[in-house]
N, C-alpha and C positions, 0 to 999 in steps of 0.2 A: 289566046296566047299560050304559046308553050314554056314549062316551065324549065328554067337556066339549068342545070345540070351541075348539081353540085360537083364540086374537084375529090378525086378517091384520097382519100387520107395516104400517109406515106407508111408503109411498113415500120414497124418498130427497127429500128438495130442492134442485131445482138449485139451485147457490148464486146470491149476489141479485149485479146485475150494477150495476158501480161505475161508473159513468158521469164521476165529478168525475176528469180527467185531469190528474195532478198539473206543474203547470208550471216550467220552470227558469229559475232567476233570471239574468238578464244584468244589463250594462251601461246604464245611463239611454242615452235618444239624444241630450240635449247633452254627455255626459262622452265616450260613443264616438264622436263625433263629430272629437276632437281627439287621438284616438291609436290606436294599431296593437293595441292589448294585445285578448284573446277578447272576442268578444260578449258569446258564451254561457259562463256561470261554472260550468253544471255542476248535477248534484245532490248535496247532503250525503247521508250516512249512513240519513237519516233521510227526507230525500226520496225515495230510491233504494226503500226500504223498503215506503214508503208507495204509490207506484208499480208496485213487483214484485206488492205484494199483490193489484192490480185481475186478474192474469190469471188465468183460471177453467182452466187446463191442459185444452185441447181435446185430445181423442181422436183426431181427425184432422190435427191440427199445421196449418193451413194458412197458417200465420204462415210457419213452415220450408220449406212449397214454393214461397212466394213469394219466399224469400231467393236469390238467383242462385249461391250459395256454399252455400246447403241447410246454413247453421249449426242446432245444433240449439237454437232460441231455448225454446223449454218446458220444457229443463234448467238451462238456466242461469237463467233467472228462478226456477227451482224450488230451485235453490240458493241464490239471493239470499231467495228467502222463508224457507228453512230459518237465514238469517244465515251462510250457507257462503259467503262471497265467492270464496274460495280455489279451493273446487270452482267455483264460477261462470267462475273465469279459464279453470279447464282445459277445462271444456266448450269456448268459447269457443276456443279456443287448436287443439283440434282440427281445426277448419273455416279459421282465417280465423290471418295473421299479423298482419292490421292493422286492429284492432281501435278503435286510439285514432283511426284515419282512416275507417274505417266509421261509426264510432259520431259522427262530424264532420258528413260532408261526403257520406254517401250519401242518396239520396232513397228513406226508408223510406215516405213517403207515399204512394208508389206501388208499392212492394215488400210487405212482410211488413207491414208496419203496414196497408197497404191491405186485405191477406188476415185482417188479422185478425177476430173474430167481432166482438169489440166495437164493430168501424167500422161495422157496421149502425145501429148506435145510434151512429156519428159519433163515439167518442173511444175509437179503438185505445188497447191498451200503446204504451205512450213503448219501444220497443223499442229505437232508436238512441242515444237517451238512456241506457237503464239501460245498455248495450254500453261507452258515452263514460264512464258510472262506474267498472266493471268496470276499463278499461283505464286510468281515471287512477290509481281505486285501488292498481291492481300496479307502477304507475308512481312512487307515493309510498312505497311499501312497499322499494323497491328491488333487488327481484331479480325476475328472469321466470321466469313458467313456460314449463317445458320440456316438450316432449312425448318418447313414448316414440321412440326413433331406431332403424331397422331398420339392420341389419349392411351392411358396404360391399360392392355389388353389383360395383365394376371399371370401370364404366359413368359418362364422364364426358359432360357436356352445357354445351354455351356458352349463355346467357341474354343476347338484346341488349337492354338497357333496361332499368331499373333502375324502370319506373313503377308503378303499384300490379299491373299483369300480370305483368310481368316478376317483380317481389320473390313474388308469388304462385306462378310457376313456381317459381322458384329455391327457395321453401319446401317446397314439394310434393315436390318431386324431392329433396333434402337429407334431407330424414325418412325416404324412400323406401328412402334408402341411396348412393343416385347420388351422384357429386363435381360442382359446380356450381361454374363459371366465370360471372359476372354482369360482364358489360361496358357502362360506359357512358361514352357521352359526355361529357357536361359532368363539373365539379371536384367534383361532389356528386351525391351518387345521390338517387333521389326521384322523376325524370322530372315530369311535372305537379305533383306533389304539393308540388314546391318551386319550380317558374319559374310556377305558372299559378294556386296557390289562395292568398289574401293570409293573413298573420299572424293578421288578428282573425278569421278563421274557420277557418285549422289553422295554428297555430303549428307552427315549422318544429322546436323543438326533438320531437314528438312525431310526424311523420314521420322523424327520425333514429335517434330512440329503437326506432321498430318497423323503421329500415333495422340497428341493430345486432343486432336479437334474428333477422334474417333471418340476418345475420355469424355469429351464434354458435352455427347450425345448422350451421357447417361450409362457407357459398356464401364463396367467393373474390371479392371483388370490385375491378374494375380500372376504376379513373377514367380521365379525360383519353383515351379509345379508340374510336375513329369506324370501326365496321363497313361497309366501303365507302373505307376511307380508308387505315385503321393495317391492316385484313385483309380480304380478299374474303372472301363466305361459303363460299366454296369452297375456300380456304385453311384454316378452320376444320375444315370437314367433311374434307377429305384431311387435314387434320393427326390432332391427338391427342383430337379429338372425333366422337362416337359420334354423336348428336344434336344442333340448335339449335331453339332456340324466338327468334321474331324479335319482341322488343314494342318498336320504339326510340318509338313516338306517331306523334301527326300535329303538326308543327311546321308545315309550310307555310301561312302566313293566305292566308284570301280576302278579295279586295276588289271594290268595286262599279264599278269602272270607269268611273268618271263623270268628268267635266272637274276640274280642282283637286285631286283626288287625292293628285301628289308633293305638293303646296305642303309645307312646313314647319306642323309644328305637328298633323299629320294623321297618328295614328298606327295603327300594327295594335295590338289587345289583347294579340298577344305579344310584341311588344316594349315595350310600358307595362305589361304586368304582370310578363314577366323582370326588368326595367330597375327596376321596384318592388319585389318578391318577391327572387329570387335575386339581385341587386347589391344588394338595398338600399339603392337610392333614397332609402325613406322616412327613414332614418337618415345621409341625407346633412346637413352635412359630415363625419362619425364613417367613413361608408361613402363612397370618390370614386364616386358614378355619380349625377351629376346628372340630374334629371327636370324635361324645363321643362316649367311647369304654368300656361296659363289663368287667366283668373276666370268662362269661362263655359266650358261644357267641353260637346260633346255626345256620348252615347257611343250606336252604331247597332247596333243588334240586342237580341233579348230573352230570351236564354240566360242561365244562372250568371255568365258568363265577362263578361257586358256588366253584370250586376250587381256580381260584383268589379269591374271597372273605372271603374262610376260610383263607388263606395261607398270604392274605393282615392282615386278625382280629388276627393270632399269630404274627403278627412282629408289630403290635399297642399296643400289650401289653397285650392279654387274655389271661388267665390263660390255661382256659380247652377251647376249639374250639370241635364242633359236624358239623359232616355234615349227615341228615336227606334224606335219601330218600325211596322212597318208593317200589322200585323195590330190586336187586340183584347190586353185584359188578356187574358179567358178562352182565348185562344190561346198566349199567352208559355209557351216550357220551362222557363224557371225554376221553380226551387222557391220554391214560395209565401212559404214564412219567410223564403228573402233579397228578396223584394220587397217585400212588409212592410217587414222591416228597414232596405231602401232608404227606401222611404216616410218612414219614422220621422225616416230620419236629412236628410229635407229635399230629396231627387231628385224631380224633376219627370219625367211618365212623357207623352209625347207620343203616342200611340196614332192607326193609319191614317194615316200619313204615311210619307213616300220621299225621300231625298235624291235628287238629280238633277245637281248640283256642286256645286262648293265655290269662292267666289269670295275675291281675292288683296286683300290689303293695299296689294300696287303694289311690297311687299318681301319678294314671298314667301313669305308665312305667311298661314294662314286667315283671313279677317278675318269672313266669314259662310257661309251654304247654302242652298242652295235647296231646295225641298221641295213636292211635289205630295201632295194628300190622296188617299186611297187609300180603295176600299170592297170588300168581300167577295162574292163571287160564291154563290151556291147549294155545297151540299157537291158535289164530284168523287168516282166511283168507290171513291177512297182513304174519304171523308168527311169531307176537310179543306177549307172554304173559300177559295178563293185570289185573295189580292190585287189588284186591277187600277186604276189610275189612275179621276182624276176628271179628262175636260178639264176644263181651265183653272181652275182651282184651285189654282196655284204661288204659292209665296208664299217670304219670305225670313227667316231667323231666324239674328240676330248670333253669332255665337262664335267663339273662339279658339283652343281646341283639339279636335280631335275624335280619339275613338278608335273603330277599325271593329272591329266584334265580330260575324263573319256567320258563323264555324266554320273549321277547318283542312280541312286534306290534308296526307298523308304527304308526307315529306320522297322524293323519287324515286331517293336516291344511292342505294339495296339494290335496288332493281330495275333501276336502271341499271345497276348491274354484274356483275347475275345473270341472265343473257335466259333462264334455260328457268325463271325464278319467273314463274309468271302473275300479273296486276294486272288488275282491271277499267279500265274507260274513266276511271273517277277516282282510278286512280293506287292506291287499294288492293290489298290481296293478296286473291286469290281463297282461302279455305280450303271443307272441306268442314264438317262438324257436329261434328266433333271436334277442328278446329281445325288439320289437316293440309293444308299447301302442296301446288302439283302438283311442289317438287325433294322428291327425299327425302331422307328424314331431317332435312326442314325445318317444323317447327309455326309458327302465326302466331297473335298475338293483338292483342287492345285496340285502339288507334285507329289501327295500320297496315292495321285488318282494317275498323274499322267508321267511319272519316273520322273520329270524334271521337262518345264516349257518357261515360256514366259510370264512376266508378271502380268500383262494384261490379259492373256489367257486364264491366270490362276484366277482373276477378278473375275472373267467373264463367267466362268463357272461357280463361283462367289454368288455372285447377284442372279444367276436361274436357281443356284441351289436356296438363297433367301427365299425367292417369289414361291417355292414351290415346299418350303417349310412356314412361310407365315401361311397360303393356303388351306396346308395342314391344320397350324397352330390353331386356324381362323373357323374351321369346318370341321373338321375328320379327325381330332384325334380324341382317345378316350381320354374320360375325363380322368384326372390325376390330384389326391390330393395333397399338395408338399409338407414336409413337417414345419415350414415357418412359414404361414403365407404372411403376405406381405401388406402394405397399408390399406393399398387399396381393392386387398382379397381377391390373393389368387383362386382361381378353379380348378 
């Protein structure tokens, strides 16, 4: 007898791919037009749900190698589909401290959402979204997760800047086991996260919330302390620390040098958006720091930072808002959802244009600008087109306030008073790949290193420059003895 012939099993089926991208509710644009309070409202429960459910859990992650912090996003969605939120935090918690600011204000459309498979088909996972739930979630729940915390190494490290790099180091290092001194300048830690991004797009109570769960890892953190001022870096490192990691930002604005410049009324972005942001401007008379505001306003440049300051100068109360630049839409670094959102909210976008001055009232204050149109050249080596005038083509456009929004540079008081730290010709620290100064025992990150990026770039260099100072801390460095060691005797 022969034997029956078993029947061939049926192929698996890939699963069918969800293309409908579930969207999150904000704000109307006449209601946020008239206040400070989020945009974006978030996803319910059941949005969140609905959302987790579109990711097909790739085999190859490449959602996760896109992420600069290499979160693991296909666990933690995998927990949200399992209804584990809980575990969802702790994945989550793993990789990243700030969670409720990533999940904000990082540009996933170019990162992990970019990588994701489903953007072939044009509508990745809402990645930063489900992230922004997770973290409000744990936020409404009222206690954080903790991770596990490795035994105390002896090994202590000063942290300058308190910005999304800095609180990164300080996290990394703290779990490690390291003792972590976090010094910053200004009366509140946050670095950008609180003088540079406005309320309706990260409320400030949720950068504090993940500055305390930074606190309760064990970092020390000291307000009101200008590195360069209150301690040379060299005073730190010959004192009772082992290692520094240097993130203080790029405060320094750029400006365009043109005629009318000082006039009154002609502002840098960082001081119309500190002066908004951290004083609280916008809650003036409650808050004293008055912001005088226009009724036409034009704000120059086409980065995030010129998008908070148009979108901060219509909720101050100007009439007409311009945003000036000198390139194309399809060229602006902004992220597309805040110029949208500009749009929405009534900002006029002036594209291929240049200021050239700024002409006076007769009392000192702007009264208009002048402005040349501008055209694109064939792509350069790089592949970027670059701007070049149109003769005679000036023309004049009335306003009364202007804010220049063209990018920072580091502040130069830590290089000034460090000569063997190397800086490139624009004032940056030179690091190598792991984020290592030419003084030692000095790491460098975020926008002391890169002129000014984003915040999960400043992280991701955050967390190589941790891995490769606790390495140090752990193997290679000589031995140092502090003048206070500590209980459980430093080395």
């Amino acid at each position: 007898m022969t034997e029956a012939k078993q029947p061939k099993a049926s192929p698996k089926k890939k699963p069918k791919l969800n293309l409908n991208r579930v969207e999150m509710p904000k704000q109307s644009e006449h209601e946020r037009r008239h206040n400070f309070d989020e945009v974006a409202l978030g996803y319910s429960w059941e949005l969140a749900k609905e959302e987790a459910s579109r990711c097909i859990q790739c085999k190859k992650r490449p959602c996760q190698q896109g992420c600069p912090v290499n979160i693991d996003i296909p666990d933690f969605i995998a927990a949200l589909q399992r209804e584990d939120i809980e575990e969802a935090a702790k994945v989550l918690k793993k990789k990243t401290s700030l969670p409720g600011v990533c999940g904000r204000v990082c540009p996933q459309e170019l990162q992990c959402e970019n990588a994701c498979t489903l953007n072939k088909k044009g509508a990745p996972v809402a990645i930063g979204r489900l992230e922004r739930f997770i973290a409000d979630w744990e936020r409404t729940q009222g206690s954080a997760t903790m991770p596990d915390m490795a035994p105390s190494t002896g090994k202590k490290v000063a942290v300058v800047g308190s910005g999304p790099s800095g609180l990164t180091v300080a996290s990394d290092l703290a779990i490690l086991g390291h003792q972590v001194v976090l010094f910053e300048a200004l009366h509140v830690a946050g670095g950008v996260l609180m003088y540079g991004i406005p309320q309706f797009r990260l409320p400030k109570e949720i950068v504090q919330r993940e500055v305390r769960y930074v606190q309760s890892l064990g970092v020390d953190l000291r307000l009101n302390t200008v590195i360069g001022i209150n301690y040379s870096l060299d005073e730190l490192l010959n004192g009772e620390f082992h290692a520094v990691y240097l993130a203080p930002g790029a405060g320094l604005p750029k400006f365009m040098r043109v005629p009318g410049e000082n006039l009154n009324m002609v502002y840098s972005a960082n001081e119309f958006l500190t002066r908004t942001n951290l004083m609280k401007a916008y809650l003036y008379p409650e808050y004293a720091t008055p912001l005088k505001m226009g009724k036409r306003v034009a704000v120059i440049g086409g980065g995030n930072v010129a998008m908070d300051a148009a979108r901060c100068s219509v909720r101050l109360g100007a009439q007409e808002v311009y945003v000036i630049y000198r390139r194309t839409r399809a060229e602006m670094p902004a992220r597309l959802e805040e110029v949208e959102n500009a749009e929405e909210e009534g900002i006029q976008f002036h594209f291929l244009c240049n200021p050239t001055g700024f002409l006076s009232d007769g009392r000192n204050n702007v009264a208009a600008m002048e402005l040349i149109r501008m055209r694109l050249t064939e792509p350069d080596e790089s592949g970027r087109r670059r701007p070049v005038p149109i003769p005679g083509s000036e023309y004049i456009m009335d306003v009364d306030t202007v804010v220049v929004s063209l990018g920072t540079s580091p502040n130069p008081l830590i290089p000034s008073t460090t000569p063997d730290l190397e800086v490139s010709r624009w004032g940056t620290v030179v690091v190598d790949e792991r984020g290592r100064t030419s003084k030692a025992r000095v790491w460098a990150g975020g926008d002391i290193v890169s002129g000014g990026a984003t915040v999960i770039s400043a992280m991701g260099e955050g967390r190589r420059a941790a891995a490769a100072m606790h390495e140090f801390l752990s193997n290679g460095q000589k031995k140092i003895i502090p003048p206070s060691p500590s209980k459980d005797g430093e080395s």
